[in-house]
Every structure is written in C-alpha cells, then in structure tokens.
C-alpha positions in Angstrom: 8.3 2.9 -7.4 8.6 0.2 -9.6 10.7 0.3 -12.9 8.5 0.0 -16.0 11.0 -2.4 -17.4 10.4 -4.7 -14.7 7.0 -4.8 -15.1 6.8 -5.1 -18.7 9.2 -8.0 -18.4 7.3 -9.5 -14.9 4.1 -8.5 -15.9 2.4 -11.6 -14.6 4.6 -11.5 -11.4 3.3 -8.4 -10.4 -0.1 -8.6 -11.3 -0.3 -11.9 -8.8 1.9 -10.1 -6.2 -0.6 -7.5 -6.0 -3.9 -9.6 -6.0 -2.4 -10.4 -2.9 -3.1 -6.7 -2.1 -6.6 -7.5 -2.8 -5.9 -5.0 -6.2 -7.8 -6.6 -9.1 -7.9 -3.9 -11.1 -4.8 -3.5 -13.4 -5.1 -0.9 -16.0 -3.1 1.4 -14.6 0.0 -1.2 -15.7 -1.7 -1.6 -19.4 -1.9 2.2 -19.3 1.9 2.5 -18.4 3.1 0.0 -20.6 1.5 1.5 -23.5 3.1 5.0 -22.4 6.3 3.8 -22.7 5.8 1.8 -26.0 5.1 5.5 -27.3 7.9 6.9 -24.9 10.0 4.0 -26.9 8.4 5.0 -30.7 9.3 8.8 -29.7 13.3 8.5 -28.5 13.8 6.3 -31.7 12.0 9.2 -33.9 14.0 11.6 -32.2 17.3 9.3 -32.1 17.0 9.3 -36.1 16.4 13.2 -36.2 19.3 13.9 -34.3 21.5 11.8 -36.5 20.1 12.7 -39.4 20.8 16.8 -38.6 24.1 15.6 -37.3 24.9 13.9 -40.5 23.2 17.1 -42.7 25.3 19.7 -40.7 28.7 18.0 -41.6 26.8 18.4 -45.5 26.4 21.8 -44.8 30.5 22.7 -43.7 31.6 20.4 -47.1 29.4 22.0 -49.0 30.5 25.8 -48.2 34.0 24.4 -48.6 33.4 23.8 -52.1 31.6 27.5 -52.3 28.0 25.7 -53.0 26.3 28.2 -50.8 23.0 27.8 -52.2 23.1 24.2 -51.7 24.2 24.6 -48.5 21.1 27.2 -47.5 18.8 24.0 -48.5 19.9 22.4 -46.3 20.7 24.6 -43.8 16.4 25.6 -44.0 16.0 21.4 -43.6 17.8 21.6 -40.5 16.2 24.1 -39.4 12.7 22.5 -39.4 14.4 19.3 -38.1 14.7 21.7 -34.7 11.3 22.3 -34.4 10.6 18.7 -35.1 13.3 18.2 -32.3 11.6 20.1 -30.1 8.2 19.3 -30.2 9.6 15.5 -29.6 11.6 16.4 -26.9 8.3 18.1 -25.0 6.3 15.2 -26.0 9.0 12.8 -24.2 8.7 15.0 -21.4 5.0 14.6 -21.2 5.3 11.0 -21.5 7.9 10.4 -19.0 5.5 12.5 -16.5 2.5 10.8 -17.1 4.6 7.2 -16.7 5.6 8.4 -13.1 2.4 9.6 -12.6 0.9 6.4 -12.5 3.8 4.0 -11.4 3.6 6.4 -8.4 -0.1 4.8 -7.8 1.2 1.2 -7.7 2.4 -0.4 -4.8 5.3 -2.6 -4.7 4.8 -6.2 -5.4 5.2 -8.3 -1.9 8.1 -11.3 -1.4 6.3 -14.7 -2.2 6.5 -15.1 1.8 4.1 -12.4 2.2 0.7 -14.5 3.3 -2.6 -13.5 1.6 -5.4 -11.5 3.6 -7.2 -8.4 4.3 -6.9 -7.2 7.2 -4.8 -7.8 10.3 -6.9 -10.3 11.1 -4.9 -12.3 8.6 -1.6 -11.4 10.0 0.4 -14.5 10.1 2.1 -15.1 14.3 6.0 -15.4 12.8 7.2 -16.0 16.0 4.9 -16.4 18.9 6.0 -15.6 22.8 7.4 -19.0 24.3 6.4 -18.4 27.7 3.3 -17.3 30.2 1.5 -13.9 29.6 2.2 -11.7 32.7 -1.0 -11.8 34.4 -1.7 -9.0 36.8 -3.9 -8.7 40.2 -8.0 -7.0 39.0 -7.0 -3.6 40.5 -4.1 -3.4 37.9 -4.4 0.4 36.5 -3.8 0.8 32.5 -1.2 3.1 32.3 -3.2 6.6 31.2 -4.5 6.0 35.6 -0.8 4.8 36.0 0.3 8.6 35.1 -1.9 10.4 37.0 -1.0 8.4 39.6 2.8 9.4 39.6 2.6 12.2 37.9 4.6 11.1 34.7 2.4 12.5 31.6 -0.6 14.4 30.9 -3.0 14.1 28.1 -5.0 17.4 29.3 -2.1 19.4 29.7 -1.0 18.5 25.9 -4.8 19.5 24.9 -4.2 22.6 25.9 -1.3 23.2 24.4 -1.4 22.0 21.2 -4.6 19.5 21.3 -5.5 16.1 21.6 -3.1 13.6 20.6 0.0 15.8 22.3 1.2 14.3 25.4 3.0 16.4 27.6 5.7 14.3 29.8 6.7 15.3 33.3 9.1 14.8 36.2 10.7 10.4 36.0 7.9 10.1 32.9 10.3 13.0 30.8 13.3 11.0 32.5 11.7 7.9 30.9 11.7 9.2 27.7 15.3 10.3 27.6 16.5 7.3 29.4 14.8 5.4 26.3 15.9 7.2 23.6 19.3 6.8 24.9 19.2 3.0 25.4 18.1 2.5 21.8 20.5 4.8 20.8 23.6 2.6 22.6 21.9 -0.5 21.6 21.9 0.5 17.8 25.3 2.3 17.4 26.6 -0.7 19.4 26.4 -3.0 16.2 27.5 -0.4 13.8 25.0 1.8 13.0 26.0 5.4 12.6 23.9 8.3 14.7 22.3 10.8 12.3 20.0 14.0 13.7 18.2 14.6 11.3 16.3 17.7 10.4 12.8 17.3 11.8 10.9 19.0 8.6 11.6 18.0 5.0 10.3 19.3 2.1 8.0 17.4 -0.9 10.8 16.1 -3.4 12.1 14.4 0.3 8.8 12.6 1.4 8.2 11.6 -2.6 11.3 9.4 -2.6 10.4 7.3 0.1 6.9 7.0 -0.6 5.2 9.0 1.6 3.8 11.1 -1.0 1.3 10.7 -2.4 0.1 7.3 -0.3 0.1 8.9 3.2 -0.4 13.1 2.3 -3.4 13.1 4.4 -1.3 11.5 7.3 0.9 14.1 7.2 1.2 17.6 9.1 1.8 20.1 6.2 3.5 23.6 6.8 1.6 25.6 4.0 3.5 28.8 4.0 7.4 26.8 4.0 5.9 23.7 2.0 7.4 21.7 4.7 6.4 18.5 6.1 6.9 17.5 9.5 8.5 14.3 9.8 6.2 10.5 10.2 9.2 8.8 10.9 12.9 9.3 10.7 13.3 7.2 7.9 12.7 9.7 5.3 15.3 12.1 5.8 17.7 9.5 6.4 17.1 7.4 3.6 17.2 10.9 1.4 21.1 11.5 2.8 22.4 8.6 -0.6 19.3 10.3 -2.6 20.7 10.8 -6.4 24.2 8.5 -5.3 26.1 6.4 -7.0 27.9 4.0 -4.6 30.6 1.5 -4.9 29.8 -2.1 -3.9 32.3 -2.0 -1.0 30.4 1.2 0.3 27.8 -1.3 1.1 25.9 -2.2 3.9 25.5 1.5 4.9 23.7 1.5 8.7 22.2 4.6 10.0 20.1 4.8 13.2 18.5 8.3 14.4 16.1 9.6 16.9 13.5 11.8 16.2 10.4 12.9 17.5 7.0 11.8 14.9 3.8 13.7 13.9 1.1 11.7 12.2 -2.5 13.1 11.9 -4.1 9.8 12.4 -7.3 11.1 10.9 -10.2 8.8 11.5 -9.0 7.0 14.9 -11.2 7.0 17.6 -12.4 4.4 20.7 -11.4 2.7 23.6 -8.4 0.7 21.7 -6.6 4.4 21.2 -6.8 5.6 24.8 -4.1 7.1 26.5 -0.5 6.8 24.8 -1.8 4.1 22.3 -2.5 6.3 19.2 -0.7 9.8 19.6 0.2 12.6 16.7 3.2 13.2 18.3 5.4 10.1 19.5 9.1 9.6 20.0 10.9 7.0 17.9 14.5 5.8 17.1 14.9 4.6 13.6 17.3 2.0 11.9 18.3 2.2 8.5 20.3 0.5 5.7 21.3 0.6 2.5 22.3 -3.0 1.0 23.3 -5.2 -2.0 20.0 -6.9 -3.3 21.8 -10.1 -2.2 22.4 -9.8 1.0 18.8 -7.3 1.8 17.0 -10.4 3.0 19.8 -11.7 5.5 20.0 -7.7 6.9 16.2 -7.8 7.3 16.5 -11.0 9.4 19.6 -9.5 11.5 16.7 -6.2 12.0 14.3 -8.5 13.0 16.9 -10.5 15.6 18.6 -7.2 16.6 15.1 -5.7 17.9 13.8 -8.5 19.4 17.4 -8.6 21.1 16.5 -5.2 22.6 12.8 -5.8 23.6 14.2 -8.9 25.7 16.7 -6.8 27.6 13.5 -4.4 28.5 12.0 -7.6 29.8 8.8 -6.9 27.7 6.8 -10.2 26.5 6.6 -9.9 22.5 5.8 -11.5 19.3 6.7 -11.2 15.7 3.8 -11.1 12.8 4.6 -11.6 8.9 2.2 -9.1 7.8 -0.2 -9.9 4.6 -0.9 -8.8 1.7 -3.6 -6.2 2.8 -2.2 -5.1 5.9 1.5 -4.5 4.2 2.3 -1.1 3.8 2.5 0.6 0.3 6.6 0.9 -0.4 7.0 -2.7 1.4 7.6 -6.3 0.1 7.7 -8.0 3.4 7.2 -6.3 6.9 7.4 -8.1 10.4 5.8 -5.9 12.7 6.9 -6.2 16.9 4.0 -6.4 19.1 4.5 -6.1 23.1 1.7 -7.6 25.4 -0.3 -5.0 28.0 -1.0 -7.3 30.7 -3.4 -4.1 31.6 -5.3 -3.6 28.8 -5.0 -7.4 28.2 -4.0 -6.8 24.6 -1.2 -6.5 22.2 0.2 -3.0 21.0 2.5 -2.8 18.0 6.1 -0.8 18.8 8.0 -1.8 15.6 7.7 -3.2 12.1 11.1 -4.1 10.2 10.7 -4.0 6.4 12.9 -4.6 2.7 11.7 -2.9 0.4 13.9 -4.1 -2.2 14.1 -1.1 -5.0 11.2 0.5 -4.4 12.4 3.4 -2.7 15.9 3.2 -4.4 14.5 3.4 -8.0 12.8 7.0 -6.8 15.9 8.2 -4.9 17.8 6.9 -7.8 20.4 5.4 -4.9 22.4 3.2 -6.9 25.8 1.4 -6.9 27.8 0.5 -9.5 29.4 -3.3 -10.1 31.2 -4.6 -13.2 30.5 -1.5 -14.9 27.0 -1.7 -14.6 24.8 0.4 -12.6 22.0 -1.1 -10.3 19.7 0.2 -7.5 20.7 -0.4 -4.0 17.9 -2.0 -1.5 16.8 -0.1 1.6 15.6 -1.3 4.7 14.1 -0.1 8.0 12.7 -0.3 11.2 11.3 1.0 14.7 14.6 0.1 17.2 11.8 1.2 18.9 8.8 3.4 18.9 8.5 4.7 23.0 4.9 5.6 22.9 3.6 1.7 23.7 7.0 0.8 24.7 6.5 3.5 28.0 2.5 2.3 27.8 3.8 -1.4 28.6 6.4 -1.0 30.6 4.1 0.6 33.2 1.4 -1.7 33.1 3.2 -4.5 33.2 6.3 -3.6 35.8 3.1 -2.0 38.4 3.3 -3.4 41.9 2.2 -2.3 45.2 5.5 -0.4 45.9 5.5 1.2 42.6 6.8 0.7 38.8 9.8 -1.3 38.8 12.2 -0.4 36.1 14.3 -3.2 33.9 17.6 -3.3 34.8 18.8 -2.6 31.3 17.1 0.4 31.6 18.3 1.5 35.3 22.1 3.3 34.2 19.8 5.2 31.8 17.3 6.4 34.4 18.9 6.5 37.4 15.7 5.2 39.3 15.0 1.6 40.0 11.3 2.4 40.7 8.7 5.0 40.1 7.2 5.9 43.0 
C-alpha cells in the first residue's frame, strides 16, 4: 500500500508511474488526499482539545485548593463537554483513517522507471534472451500430458475424480520427481543463506491483506467459509507475515527465508489448448524465496534473485529467458518483476516457472515491517520469487529430456531421484 505522504508529496510521480498501468483515472488519489487534509484539520482540533482540558484540569485542582468550589464546578461541566467533543473527534478520525485505507488499498504500487510501457504481455520486454539453439525434437515428440500416460507418472483423470479438474494426482518416479525437486530447490536455496520455514498452509484475512492478496486477487483465492481461512497462492504470504508489526535493527537486515509449500489458485476464466495438461493447475508445488532488505541495497538483492534462479535453471539443463515485465502485465504490489520462462521444445512454446520481484514498501507499509536507523523509523523492502514453481518445470523437463530409451534426468537432479532415466 502506498503511504499517503508519499503521494501527496510525489503526486506527479505516481500519477505517471501508473499511466504506465494503463490507469488514467486518478480520483481515487484526489479523494485520499483530501481525506487526510481533513484527517490533518481533525488531529489538530482534537490536539488543541486535549491541551486545552489538560490545561483546565490542572485549573480545576488550584482552584479546589483555594476552596473555590464553585469555580471549579464551571469548569469541571467545561470539561466535561470537551469529552464528548473528544469523542466524537476521535470516531471521526477513525472513520477517516478507514476510508484513507479503503482506497489506498485500490491503488497499485507505482512501477521502477525501468518498468517498459505496454498492455499486455505482448509488450513484455526479452531482459535476457537464451544465447544458444532451441532444442528441437524429432515430429513424434509427445507433450508431456502423452508423456505421463506413457510412464505412468501423473494423472489428470484420477485428480478429477478426486477433487476435480485442475488436481493432478502424481504417481510412482512422477511423485519421486516431485520430491526429488522440492528437495533440490530447497539445497540450492539454503545453500546461499536462506533459512527453511514450513509454513502453515492456510492463513487467515488480516494475513493475505498485508501482502496484497486481498482484495486484488480474492476471486483467485480458495476460501474456507466456516474457519475464514484461505488456502495459500503462494508461500510468500505467510512468510513475509513472520516480521509483520516488527521493528528491526539495521544489522538484522538482509533477512532470507525460502519455503516449500504446495499452491491453490482458482484460475477462474482459463480455458484452451495453451492450459492443457500441467500448464495451468489449482493445485501446484512451489518453493519460495524471500527477503526482507534496506531500501538501498533492495535493487542489488533483486538482481542476486534474478542470478541465483537462473543459476538453478542452468544446473537443470533447461533452455530459459528473462522478461522485464510492463506496466500492464506487472502485478498489483510490484515495482519491477522479471519473470523466468523455460522453452517446451514439445509444445514449441515458452511457459513461465518464476517471476522475481521488489516491491519496495508496498507490502512493508501494510505489515508495518520496519527498522529503525539513527533514531528514525523506516519501512523495510521485501522481495520475492519462484526458486522454482515444479508444475512447468516437471512439464519441460519431460518434453525436452524424451528420447527413444526414455526421459533422461539432469545430473543435478540424479542424487535427488535416484533414477537416471524414466522408463
């Protein structure tokens, strides 16, 4: 959430930064601002009240001191209303403050001046492209939803059953898959410092509100009426919430968390051929890094992210490339997100497995995460990213490690498995 300070005092800023959100319609900030020049008006109306009966109470002890009762009961009747006048400014701030959050909760952060313009995908700008050849495979190359029924590694109609579409149910070296993967990005992550969390898999609405889930993504979310629980999108939320309402110290800083956990995500409205198979799931397994920084070093941690999962998508042998994503394709609590894309030499196409993003104080100024530095207290930044999603991660490994004597596995991957090959 932004502060209102900030955009009082940026106003400009943001308004550009979010025309590059293709928003052109800004009186939701007018509407805010002119909330808190009342919110202002009210504390300094209620400042003076409270000094004022502060001052008049101290009258009050002189004056029965001196035996000047009735002098006293004047103004003991004047404080009295001052109370109610106390009161009903109190509530007011109350309402104001609400109705401030209300809309600042509706306004997304403003992206880094690196973020490109756009509207779609389409406009996605290639940060970093793949330096070699595309794997290229024979025309009888299976995609890999034929590449499990072929070995026997997941079913789609088994999870339909079950629970419905979208559940995948994993079986025999596809299960062994999973955990080998979940385990490798685990090792990979801890190995450079970041701490293992396991994390409660549900996490109630105060939870999801601080990292911006709610309200942007509700309907994307599976919601447990009768606990008011929400299953988890991603792991980030309940880890970011373990320094929610902190105050740090500056050497507490960076803090590095990495978790596993598996993800639910409705994905209302996505249907066709380019969500077949494991591409778009409501239930995937992910591992999660996390930070917590100093706003000046955020940006060099987002580039060691972006380095330290490409790092890992090389050992897997998988062909990748980095996109800056813009303005309309950036996500709602992010100011700049590069998003991992591996290549399906089956399918021919690329499918996204991570995106690594700073979003500066936007999520800090709602968990109130802050750190204190020559006596003056500041929001932290938090970062994140997929270190990595397995869904299209398991999708392109078997596509594009298929050969005639089966599904080779990397070599990185082999201690973890325990198998060479599927076959």
């Amino acid at each position: 959430m932004l502060q209102i300070g900030f955009i009082k005092a940026n106003k400009e800023k943001v308004i550009e930064g979010l025309k590059k959100r293709n928003i052109n319609d800004f009186a939701i900030l007018d509407e805010a601002i002119q909330l808190d020049e009342e919110r202002k008006a009210t504390q300094t109306e209620l400042n003076t009240l409270q000094a004022e009966s502060n001052q008049i109470s101290k009258e009050i002890g002189m004056l029965f001191k001196q035996g000047k009762r009735d002098e006293a009961d004047v103004l003991k009747a004047k404080v009295g209303a001052g109370k109610e006048r106390t009161k009903a400014l109190e509530h007011k701030m109350s309402e104001l403050e609400e109705k401030i959050e209300n809309l600042l909760l509706q306004v997304p952060n403003v992206p880094h001046p690196s973020v490109p313009s756009g509207t779609t995908e389409e406009d996605n700008e290639v940060h970093r492209a793949w330096p070699g050849a595309l794997p290229v495979l024979p025309d009888d190359a299976l995609p890999h939803w034929e590449l499990a029924s072929k070995y026997n590694l997941f079913s789609l109609e088994l999870g339909t059953k079950i629970a419905g579409a979208g559940f995948p149910l994993y079986r025999g070296k596809g299960a062994k898959l999973q955990r080998a993967l979940i385990s490798f990005f685990l090792d990979e992550n801890t190995a450079v410092g970041y701490e293992e969390i396991q994390p409660p898999h549900l996490v109630n609405e105060a939870t999801a509100r601080a990292t911006g889930q709610l309200p942007d993504k509700e309907g994307q979310m599976y919601y447990v009426t009768k606990d008011d629980l929400y299953l988890l999108p991603t792991a980030e939320v309940p880890v970011t919430n373990i320094y929610r309402d902190e105050i740090l110290k500056p050497e507490d800083l960076p803090i590095k968390m990495t978790a596993y956990t598996p993800c639910f995500r409705r994905e209302a409205g996505s249907y066709g051929a380019h969500v077949r198979g494991l591409n778009r799931v409501h239930q995937f397994d992910k591992v999660e890094i996390v930070r917590m920084e100093h706003p000046d070093n955020s940006y060099a941690a987002l580039d060691e992210m972006v380095e330290h999962v490409a790092g890992i998508l090389d050992k897997l042998e998988l062909p990748y490339r980095i996109l800056r994503l813009c303005g309309g394709d950036i996500g709602f609590t992010s100011a700049l997100t590069f998003d991992f894309e591996i290549y399906s030499a089956a399918q021919k196409r690329w499918l996204e497995v991570s995106s690594v993003s700073n979003f500066e104080n936007f999520q800090s100024n709602r968990l109130k995460l802050r750190f204190k530095e020559d006596k003056k207290t500041k929001l932290a930044h938090t970062l994140n990213g997929s270190a990595l999603a397995l869904a299209r991660i398991v999708a392109g490994l078997l596509e594009n490690n298929q050969t005639a004597e089966g599904i080779k596995i990397p070599k990185a991957l082999q201690p973890y498995t325990g198998f060479a090959v599927i076959d």
